[in-house]
C-alpha angles and dihedrals in degrees: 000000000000087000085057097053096045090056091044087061095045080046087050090044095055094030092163089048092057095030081062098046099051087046093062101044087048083055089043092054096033091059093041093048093054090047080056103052089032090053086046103055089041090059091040083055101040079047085054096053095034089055090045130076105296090218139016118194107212108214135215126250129259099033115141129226104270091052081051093050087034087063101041095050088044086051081052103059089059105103131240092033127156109194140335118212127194126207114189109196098269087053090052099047081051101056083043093047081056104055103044094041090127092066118048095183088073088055111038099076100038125098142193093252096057097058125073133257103226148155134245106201119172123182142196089235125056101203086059093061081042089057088041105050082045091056108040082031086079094029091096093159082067115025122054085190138334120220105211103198088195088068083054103044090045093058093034086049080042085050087043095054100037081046091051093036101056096034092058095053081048091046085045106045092042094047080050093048092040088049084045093049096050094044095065106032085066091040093056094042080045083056099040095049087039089123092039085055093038086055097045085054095054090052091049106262112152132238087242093050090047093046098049099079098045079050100047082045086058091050099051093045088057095040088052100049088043102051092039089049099047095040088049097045095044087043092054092050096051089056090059100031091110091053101041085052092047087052096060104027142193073032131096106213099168128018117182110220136181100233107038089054091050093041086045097050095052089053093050089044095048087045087046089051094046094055090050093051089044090053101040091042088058087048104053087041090056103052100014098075105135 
């Protein structure tokens, strides 16, 4: 305790220095909160198109039954296939009816004859839904437009990886700037109180006694960016939760939950506080040597 307090007058006495070094570790951990709720809401929409039919084949109108049982026995010779669905338009306005349930302004004025009839055919192998979407892509007597999931999982998997990729050079460069910070603000407080030190020794006072209250300086200034980035990132994505879900529906991208945010915030905290005891520690151990 007494440790503490000590620190918390060396933080009182440079107020802009450690305004400045708990500003940088909240940024730090601000920036790396939101790559971790952004890269896991990517991985939980590539898994909901992964887990849903690879390709539908929008048909024309005005086909009559045999072209229609013509296609789906022809879908069905391509080897390696999982299943082949058919949706008349009924089906369709049903399925339609169904999702947007909650606003009737969206349903009152569609028909069945405006949707189209289609197939959602998934396969084991993905070549086979490449050879299908080539060969029904140029048959324009039959197909009105053909969805290949493949296309959207392969730029949502090319978004993941730029979005991992550059947050964590951010996450990197800003931990590297906090830990460098904090290094020499200590450093500087270690040069500045050099006599003060030099006098304890020769009193008895021990390294470890004179280095307590610059690492416990380090600490808070770690436990302090960590909890003020996190709170303020997860703050930020509660708030728009609901648009950011409304965005990607029927998606959740993120789903704010008691446990997982208390869970997230003790490991950034714990990681916050670790970065502040590693920089401080190198500090003291510099320019504390006697």
């Amino acid at each position: 305790m007494k440790n503490i307090k000590l620190a918390w007058t060396h933080i009182r006495r440079t107020p802009i220095q450690s305004i400045l070094a708990s500003l940088v570790m909240a940024t730090t951990f601000f920036v790396f909160t939101s790559f971790l709720i952004i890269s896991q809401g990517m991985s939980t929409v590539i898994t909901f198109y992964e887990s849903k039919p690879e390709i539908t084949i929008f048909l024309n109108d005005g086909l009559d039954k045999s072209t229609v049982e013509s296609i789906e026995k022809q879908l069905m010779t391509y080897p390696s296939i999982r299943e082949v669905k058919y949706t008349s338009k009924e089906k369709a306005l049903s399925l339609y009816k169904e999702q947007n349930k909650d606003n009737p302004m969206l349903t009152e004025m569609v028909t069945s004859s405006i949707l189209p009839a289609s197939f959602d055919v998934s396969a084991n192998d993905p070549k086979v839904l490449g050879n299908i979407y080539q060969d029904y892509l140029s048959k324009k007597d039959l197909t009105s437009d053909i969805i290949y999931q493949k296309n959207i999982i392969d730029q949502l998997l090319n978004w993941t990886r730029v979005i991992k990729l550059w947050g964590f050079i951010f996450v990197s460069l800003l931990t590297i700037i906090g830990f460098g910070v904090i290094f020499i603000i200590l450093s500087m407080k270690i040069t500045g109180r050099k006599e003060e030190i030099n006098i304890s020794r020769l009193l008895g006072a021990s390294k470890y006694y004179v280095k307590r209250p610059f690492l416990v300086e380090g600490i808070m200034y770690g436990l302090f960016g960590s909890v003020i980035g996190t709170i303020v990132s997860l703050t930020l994505f509660i708030i728009l939760s609901t648009s950011i879900n409304d965005f990607f529906q029927p998606i959740v991208f993120f789903k704010p939950a008691f446990a997982p945010i208390i869970l997230l915030l003790v490991l950034q905290t714990t990681l916050g506080t670790l970065i502040g005891f590693i920089s401080s520690w190198f500090g003291v151990r510099r320019f504390i040597k006697y």
